[in-house]
GUKEMAR-929005 format. One record per residue (C-alpha): residue number from 1; x, y negated, z negated. Coordinates in steps of 0.001 Angstrom, whole numbers, always signed. Layout:
BEGIN
     k         X         Y         Z
   NUM         X         Y         Z
...
This chain:
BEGIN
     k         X         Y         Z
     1   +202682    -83226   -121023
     2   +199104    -83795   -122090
     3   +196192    -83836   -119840
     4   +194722    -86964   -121006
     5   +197961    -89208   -119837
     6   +197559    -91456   -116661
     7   +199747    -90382   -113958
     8   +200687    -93630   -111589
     9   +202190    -92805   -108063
    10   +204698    -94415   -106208
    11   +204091    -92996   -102877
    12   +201747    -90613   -101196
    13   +201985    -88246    -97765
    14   +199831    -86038    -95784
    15   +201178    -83136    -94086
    16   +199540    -80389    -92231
    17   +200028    -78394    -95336
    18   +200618    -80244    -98525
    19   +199141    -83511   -100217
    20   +203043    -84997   -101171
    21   +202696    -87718   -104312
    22   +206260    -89235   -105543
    23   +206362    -90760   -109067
    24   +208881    -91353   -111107
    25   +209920    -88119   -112108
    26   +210027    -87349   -108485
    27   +207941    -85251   -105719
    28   +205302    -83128   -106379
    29   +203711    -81293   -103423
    30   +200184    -79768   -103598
    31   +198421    -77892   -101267
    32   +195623    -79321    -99796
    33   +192914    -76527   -100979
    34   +194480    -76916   -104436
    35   +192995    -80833   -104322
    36   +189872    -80289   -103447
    37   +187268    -78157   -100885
    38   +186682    -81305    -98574
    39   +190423    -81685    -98253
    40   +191388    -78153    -97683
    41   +188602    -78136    -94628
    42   +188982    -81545    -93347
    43   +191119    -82341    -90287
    44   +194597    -83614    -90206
    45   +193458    -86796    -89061
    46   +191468    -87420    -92056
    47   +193624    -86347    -94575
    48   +196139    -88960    -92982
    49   +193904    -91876    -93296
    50   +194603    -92346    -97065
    51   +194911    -95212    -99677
    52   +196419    -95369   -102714
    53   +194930    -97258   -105320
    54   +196652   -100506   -107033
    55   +197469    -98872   -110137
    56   +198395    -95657   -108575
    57   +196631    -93263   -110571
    58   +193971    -92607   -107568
    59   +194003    -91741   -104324
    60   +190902    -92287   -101788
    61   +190190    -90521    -98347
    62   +187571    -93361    -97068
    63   +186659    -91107    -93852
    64   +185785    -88065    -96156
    65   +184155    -90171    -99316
    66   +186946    -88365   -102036
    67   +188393    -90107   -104346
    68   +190991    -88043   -106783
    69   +192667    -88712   -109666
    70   +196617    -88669   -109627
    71   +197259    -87153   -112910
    72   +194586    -84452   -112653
    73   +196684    -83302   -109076
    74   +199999    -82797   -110968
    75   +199619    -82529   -114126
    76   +199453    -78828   -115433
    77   +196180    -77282   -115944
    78   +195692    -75853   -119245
């Protein structure tokens, strides 16, 4: 799949491990310091206090200022 496609999510879910997005091909789990340094050191707390956007292709952590993309998150790197 190329890079440059939007991504829209369905769903999203904070665990103590993994960053868990469900779209329609399914669930795709990430780990949280494979999204991003301020994720990976932030508490649980903050991780859980998430919104998805609208549209679904972003997600924002308010508490931590991050905003990330859906599509870069899942989408193979090349």
């Amino acid at each position: 799949m190329p890079s440059n496609l939007t991504v829209y999510a369905r769903d999203v879910e904070a665990t103590d491990s993994h960053l868990i997005i469900t779209t329609h091909r399914g669930k795709h789990e990430i780990r949280w310091e494979l999204c991003s340094e301020k994720l990976s050191q932030a508490t649980q707390a903050e991780r859980m206090r998430m919104a998805l956007s609208p549209s679904g292709s972003s997600i924002r952590w308010p508490l931590l200022d991050e905003d990330l993309g859906v599509g870069p998150l899942i989408l193979p790197k090349n």
